[in-house]
N, C-alpha and C positions, 0 to 999 in steps of 0.2 A: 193787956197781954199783946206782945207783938209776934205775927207768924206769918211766915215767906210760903208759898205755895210755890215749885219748880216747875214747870212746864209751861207752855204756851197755844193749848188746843182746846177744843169743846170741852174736853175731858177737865180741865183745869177748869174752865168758865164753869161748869157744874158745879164742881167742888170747891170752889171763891164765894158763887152763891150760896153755896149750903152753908158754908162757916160763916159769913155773914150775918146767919140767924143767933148767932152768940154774942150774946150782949158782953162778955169776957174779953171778948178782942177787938182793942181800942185801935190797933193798926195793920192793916191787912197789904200784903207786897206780894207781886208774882213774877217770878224770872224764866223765860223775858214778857211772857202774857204777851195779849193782841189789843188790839181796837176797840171789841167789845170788853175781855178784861179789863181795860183801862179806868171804864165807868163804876167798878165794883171793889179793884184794887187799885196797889198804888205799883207801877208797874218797872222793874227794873232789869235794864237793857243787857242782860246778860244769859249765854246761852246756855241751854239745859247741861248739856255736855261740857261749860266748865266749869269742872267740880270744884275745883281749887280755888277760884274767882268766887262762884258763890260761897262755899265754905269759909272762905276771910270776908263774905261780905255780911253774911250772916254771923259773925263774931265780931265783926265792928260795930254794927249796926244792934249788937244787944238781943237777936231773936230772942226767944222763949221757945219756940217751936218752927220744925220745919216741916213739910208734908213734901215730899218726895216721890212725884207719882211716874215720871217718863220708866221706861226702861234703861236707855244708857248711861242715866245717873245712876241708875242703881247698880245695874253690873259694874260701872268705874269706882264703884263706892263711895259716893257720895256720903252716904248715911256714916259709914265709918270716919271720913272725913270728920261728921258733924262729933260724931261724939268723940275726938279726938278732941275736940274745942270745947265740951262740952255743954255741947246744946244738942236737946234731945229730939228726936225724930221719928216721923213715921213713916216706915219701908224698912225691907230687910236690909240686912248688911251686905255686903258683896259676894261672899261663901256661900247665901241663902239665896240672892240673886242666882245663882246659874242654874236656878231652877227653872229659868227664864231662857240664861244666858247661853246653855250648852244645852242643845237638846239631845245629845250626849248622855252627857250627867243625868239628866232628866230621864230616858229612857232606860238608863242602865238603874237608876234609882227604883224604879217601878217593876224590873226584873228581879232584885235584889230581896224584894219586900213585899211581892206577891202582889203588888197590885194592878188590876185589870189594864190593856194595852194591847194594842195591836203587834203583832209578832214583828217583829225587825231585825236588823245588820246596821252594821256603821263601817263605814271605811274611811280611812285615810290616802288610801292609794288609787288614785283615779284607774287602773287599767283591773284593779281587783274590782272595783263598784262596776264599771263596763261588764268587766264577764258576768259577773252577778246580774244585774238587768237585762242581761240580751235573753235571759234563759228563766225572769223569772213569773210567776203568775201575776198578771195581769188582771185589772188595774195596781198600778202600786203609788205609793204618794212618797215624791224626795222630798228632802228635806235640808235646808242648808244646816250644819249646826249651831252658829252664831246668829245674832241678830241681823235683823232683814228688814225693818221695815214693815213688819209682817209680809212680806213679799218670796219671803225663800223659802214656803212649800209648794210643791209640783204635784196634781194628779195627773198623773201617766194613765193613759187607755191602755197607751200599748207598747212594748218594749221598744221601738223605735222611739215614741219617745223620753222614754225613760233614761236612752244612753242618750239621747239631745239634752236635758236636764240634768246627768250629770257632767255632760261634756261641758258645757254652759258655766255649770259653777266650777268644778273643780280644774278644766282645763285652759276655760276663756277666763278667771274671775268674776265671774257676773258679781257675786254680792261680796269680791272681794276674801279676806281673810274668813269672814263667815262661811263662804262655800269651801273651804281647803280641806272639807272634814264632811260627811254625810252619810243623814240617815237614811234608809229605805226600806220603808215599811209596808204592810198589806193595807190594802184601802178596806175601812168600817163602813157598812151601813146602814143606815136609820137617821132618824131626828135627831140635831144635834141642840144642846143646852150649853147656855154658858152661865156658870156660876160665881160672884163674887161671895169671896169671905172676910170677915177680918179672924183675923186670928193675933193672939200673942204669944204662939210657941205651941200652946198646951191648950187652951180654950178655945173653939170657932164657931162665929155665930154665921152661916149663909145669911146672904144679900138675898132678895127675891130672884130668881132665875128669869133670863131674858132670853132672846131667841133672835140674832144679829141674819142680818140679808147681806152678804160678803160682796156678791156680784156685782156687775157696773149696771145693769139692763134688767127689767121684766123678764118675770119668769126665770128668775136665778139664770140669768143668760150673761154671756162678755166677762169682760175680765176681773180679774179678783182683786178688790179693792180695799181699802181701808174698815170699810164700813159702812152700807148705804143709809143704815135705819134698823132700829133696834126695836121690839115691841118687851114690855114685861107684865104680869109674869108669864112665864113659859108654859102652854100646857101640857105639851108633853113632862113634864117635872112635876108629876102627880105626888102625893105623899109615899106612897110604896116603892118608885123610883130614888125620893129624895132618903128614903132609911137606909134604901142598900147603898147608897153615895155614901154617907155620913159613917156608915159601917165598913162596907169595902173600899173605897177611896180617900172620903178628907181626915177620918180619923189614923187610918196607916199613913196616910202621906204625912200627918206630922209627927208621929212617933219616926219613921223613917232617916226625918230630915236632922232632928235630934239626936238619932242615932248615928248620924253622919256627923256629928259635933257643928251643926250649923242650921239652931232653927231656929225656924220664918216668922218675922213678926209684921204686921201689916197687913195688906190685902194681897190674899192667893187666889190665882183664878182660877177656874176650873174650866178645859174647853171638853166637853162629854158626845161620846153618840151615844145613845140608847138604841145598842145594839140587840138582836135577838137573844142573845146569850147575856144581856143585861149592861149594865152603863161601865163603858168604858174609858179612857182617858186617850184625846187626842193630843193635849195638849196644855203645859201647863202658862199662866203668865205671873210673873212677880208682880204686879200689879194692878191697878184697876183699867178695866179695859174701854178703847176706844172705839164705837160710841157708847156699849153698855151703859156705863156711868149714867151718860144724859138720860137713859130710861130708868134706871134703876133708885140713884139720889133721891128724885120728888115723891117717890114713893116711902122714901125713911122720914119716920116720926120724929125719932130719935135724934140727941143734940149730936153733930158729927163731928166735931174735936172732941166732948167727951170720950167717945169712943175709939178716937184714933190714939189718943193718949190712953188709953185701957192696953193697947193692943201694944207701946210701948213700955209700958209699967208693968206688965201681967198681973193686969187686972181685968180681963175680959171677962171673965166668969161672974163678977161683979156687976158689970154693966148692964144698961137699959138698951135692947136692940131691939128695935120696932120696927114695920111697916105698916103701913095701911093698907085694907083692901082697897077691890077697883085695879084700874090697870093703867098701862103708860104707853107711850108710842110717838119716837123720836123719828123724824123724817130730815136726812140730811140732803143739804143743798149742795150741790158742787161744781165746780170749774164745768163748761164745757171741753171736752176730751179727756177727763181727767176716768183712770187713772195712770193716763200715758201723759202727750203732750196738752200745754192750755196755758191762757192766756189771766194774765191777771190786771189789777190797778182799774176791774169795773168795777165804776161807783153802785151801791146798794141802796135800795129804795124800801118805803114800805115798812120799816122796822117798827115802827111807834103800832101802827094798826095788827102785828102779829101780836108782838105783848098783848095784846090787850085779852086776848084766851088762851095764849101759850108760851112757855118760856124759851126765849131763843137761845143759845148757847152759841157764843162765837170761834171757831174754829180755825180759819183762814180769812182773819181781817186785819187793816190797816186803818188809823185814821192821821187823815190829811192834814196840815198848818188849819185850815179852814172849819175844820171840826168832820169831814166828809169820811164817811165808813167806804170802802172799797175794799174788793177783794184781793188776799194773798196769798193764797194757796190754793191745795185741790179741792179739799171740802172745806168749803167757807162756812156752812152755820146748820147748825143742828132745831131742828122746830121741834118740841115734845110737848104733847098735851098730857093730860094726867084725868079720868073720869071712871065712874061709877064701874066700868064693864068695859074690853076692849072694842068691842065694834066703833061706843062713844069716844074714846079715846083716838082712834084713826081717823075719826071723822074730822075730831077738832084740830087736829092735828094738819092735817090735808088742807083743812079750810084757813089754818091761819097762816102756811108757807105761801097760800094761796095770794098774798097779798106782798109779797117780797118778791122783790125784781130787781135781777140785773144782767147785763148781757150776756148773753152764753150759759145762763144757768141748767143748770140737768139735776134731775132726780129720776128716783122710782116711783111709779105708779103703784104701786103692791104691795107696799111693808106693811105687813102683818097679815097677810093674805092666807097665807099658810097655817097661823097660828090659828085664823078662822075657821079655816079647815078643819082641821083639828077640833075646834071645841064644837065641829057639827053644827 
């Protein structure tokens, strides 16, 4: 069986690895993957975003299956693309995508349908969003409506900066075409979860729940970044927590989307606060999230193409969804300065002695004519260890990025410090 995985980040190296353990697939490609990818697949030099490029490369080339995990493939529709050619895939279609793609759509969905959310506005008209902000309670969180990078939400303290945030996007372009349109909604608070699911429409089996460190610094300090380090499972996502999700959230959110004449097949994410008033939705993503994944994968029993191909066939209800107990905890490496300015093409050390207790995940890597791994991006490599209980699991974790070096490297001291907390 041959099957293209699209993207080119930790998130991808996770899921390369994991289908790997299927003895069904005799050829594995990723577009365009990195450095590390390269050792695991067969890597082709085409970028997430062109659809059209992969979709004739993936019909020449005879896939069987495509796994489609970025976001802007999927909002470009890629996935419709594939089965245009008929070759089948895993990710929504691009109508199902904007549940990603339009936080818009997304929040007017969850008005519609009764499900939990923070109260909101949307504007189209920068000097309507201005008066709105100058006058509203404080804190409040903008929101670009398009894709961002994850980068176009804003917590506002204070109305000052609230009309800086939307002056930013909707006046200067900050995130472009994606700020021309914004949300602003009341800021949640409590513990936040993140949940994967797969779903095929109608069926969803939840992923183990993780619990991501967004900040650039200790002590949830600096600026908001991609993802510093993911611990799972969650303990705030207690069983009585996860019934009213599955009751008030995942199961209306997909009767909802079907009743919009466009449901979700693949992985839906869930971003939750468990708020006093009970688990709300901050936020949805069309896919699997980055770094979740890297904590979440080594914890599934279960074969992961099988089940990605349930979630295309609707056959999910069918399927074997497993994890193990124990717990996980990914520790990302990254750029010095990132996630602003930083410098790349340092060579990395040490990788042979991390494997040896923990799986690396490559993220932001190159390699050299000479065989030489260097860095190429902001967050270059994801460390997760996988052990009995999380305290074990951060240790080993700790202990085996302990041995990779390269210049300017930065991490956090504390992922899953919180989560410690918590279990007392």
């Amino acid at each position: 069986m041959k099957v293209l995985v699209v993207g080119g980040g930790g998130r991808e190296h996770a899921i390369v690895k994991k289908l790997r353990e299927n003895s069904e697939i005799t050829e594995l490609y990723c577009a365009p993957g990195n450095g590390g990818i390269a050792r695991d697949a067969v890597c082709v030099p085409i970028k997430a975003t062109d659809v059209e490029a992969i979709a004739d490369w993936a019909a020449k080339e005879k896939m069987d299956y495509v796994v489609v995990t970025p976001d802007d493939p999927l909002c470009l529709g890629l996935v419709d693309l594939l089965a245009a050619r008929g070759i089948p895939a895993f990710g929504p279609d691009r109508a199902a995508a904007r549940i990603e793609g339009s936080k818009v759509f997304a929040k007017d969905l969850m008005r519609r349908y009764g499900i939990p959310t923070a109260r909101y506005e949307t504007f189209d008209d920068a000097e309507a969003a201005l008066a709105y902000v100058r006058t509203a309670p404080c804190p409040v969180v903008v929101k670009a409506d398009g894709l961002a990078l994850g980068k176009g939400v804003l917590i506002c303290e204070t109305n000052a900066q609230a009309e800086e945030a939307v002056t930013e996007m909707m006046r200067h372009g900050k995130f472009g075409a994606s700020g021309s349109r914004v949300v602003v909604e009341a800021f949640l608070e409590g513990p936040e979860v993140s949940v994967l699911c797969f779903t095929d429409g109608t069926a969803i089996r939840p992923m183990a729940a993780s619990m991501d460190h967004k900040r650039a610094l200790d002590g949830d300090r600096g600026l908001n970044t991609g993802g510093m380090g993911v611990i799972a499972p969650n303990p705030y996502y207690t069983p009585e927590v996860a019934a009213r999700c599955m009751e008030e959230i995942f199961l209306p959110t997909l009767a909802a989307m079907r009743a919009e004449g466009c449901p979700f097949h693949g992985c839906l994410y869930f971003g939750l606060m468990i708020t006093r008033d009970g688990p709300k939705v901050i936020e949805y993503n069309c896919r699997f999230g980055d770094p979740e994944t890297q904590a979440v994968l080594p914890l599934m029993e279960s074969d992961l193409l099988t089940v990605m191909r349930a979630t295309t066939e609707g056959t999910l209800s069918q399927a074997d969804v497993r994890f193990r107990d124990g717990a996980s905890c990914c520790v990302v490496l990254a750029s010095g300065g990132y996630p602003e300015k930083y410098e790349t093409g340092k060579p990395i050390a040490g990788l042979a002695e991390a494997e040896k207790t923990a799986r690396v995940y490559h993220a932001g890597t190159k390699a050299l004519e000479d065989g030489t791994l260097v860095t190429s991006g902001g967050r270059v490599l994801g460390v997760t260890a996988v052990a009995d209980d999380l305290p074990a699991a951060i240790r080993l974790a700790y202990e085996a990025a302990d041995h990779i070096r390269f210049d300017g490297l930065h991490r956090r001291e504390d992922i899953g410090a919180r989560a410690l907390r918590a279990l007392g």
